[in-house]
N, C-alpha and C positions, 0 to 999 in steps of 0.2 A: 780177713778182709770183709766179711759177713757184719763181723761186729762194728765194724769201722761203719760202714754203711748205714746198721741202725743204729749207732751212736748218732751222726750227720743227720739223719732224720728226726729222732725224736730231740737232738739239740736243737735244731729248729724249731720245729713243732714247743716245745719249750719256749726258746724265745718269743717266738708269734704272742701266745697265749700269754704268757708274761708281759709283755712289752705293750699288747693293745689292753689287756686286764687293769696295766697301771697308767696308762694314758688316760682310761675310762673315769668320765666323773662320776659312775655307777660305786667306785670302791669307798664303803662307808668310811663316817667317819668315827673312828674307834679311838677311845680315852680313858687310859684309867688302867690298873692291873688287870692281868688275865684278859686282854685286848677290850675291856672293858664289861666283860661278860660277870651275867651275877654269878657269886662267890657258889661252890658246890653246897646241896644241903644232903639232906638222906634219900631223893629220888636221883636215881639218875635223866643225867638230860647231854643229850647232843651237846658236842661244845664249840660253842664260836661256827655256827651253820654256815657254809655257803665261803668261810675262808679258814678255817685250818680242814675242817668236816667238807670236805665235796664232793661231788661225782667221778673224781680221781680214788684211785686206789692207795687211802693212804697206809701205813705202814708202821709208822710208831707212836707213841704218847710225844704230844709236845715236851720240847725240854726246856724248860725257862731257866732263864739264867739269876745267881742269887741276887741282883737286884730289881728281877722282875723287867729289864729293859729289853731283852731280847729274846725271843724264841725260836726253836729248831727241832721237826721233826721230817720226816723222811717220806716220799712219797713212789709208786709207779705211775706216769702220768700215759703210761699202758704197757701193756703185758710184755711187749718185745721188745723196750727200750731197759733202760737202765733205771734202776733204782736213785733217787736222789732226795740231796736233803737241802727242804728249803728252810727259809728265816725268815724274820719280821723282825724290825726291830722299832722303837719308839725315838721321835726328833721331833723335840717342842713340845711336847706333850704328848703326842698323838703317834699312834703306829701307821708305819709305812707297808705299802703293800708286799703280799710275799714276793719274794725271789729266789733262785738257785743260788746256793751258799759258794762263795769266791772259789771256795774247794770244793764242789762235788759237782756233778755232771758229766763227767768222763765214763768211770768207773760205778759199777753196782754201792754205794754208799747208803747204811743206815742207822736206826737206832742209836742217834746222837746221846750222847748223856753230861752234863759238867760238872765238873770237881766242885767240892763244898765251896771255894774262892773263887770262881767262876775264872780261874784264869787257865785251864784246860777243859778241852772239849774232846771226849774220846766217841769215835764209832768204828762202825765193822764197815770194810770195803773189801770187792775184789782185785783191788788196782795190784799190781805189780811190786813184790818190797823195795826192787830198784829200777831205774828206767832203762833197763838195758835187758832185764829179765824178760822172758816171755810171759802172756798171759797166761794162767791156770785157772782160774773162777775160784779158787780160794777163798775164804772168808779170815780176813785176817783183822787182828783190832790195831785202829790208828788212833793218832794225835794232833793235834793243832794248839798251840798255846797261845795267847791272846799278848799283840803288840801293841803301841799308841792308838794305829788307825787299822785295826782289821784283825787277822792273825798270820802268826808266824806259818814256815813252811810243816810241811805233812813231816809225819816220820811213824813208821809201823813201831806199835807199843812193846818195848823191851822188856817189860817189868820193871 
């Protein structure tokens, strides 16, 4: 019941911040691979400041997808909610602002990665292997496999 609770709070809290973030005509406008950011050299440098890089606690390396249209890295947007992993992806040229991936939000979900074909998407989550299970806080690895408009359902990864 504890976790239910700050699930309901920091999905909110989520929403909020998402939903007035992407209303805002403040979110730049981003073009081009790599949200438009110039290409790495031999220094290191923050990447993409202020929208993958913020004052959230983020959690993984972006994972771009292999035709550079989409990204997904993992975030805590605070310590007592759940881990989740959000996305951006590009329409018309230009990338859309982030949001919380259709699959994650529930559950502790991270460290996205995708198959060389970009037609799966594997990460680590706490969620339950069936929906009838109890929770445990497991770290277990899933899948999502990529359909016409989105992706398929979750399934914990068999080998």
């Amino acid at each position: 019941m504890k976790y239910r609770a700050i699930f309901v709070a920091t999905f909110l809290s989520l929403l909020l911040i998402f939903s007035s973030h992407a209303q805002q005509d403040e979110f730049p406008v981003l073009k081009g691979p790599y949200l438009g950011q110039k290409p790495p050299g031999m220094n290191p440098v923050i990447f993409a400041p202020g929208i993958i890089t913020t004052h959230y606690h983020e959690h993984s390396s972006p994972a771009f997808s292999p035709d550079g249209k989409e990204v997904y890295w993992s975030v805590f947007f605070n310590f007592y909610g759940p881990q989740v992993i959000v996305w951006m992806k590009t329409e018309n040229s230009l990338w859309k602002a982030p949001q919380v991936a259709p699959f994650s939000g529930q559950y502790t979900d991270g460290n996205p990665v995708f198959t060389r074909d970009g037609e799966k998407l594997y990460f680590e989550s706490q969620r339950p292997a069936q929906k009838h299970d109890e929770y445990t806080g497991d770290l277990d690895l899933w899948v999502v496999k990529r359909k016409k408009n989105g992706w398929e359902s979750l399934s914990i990864w068999d080998g």
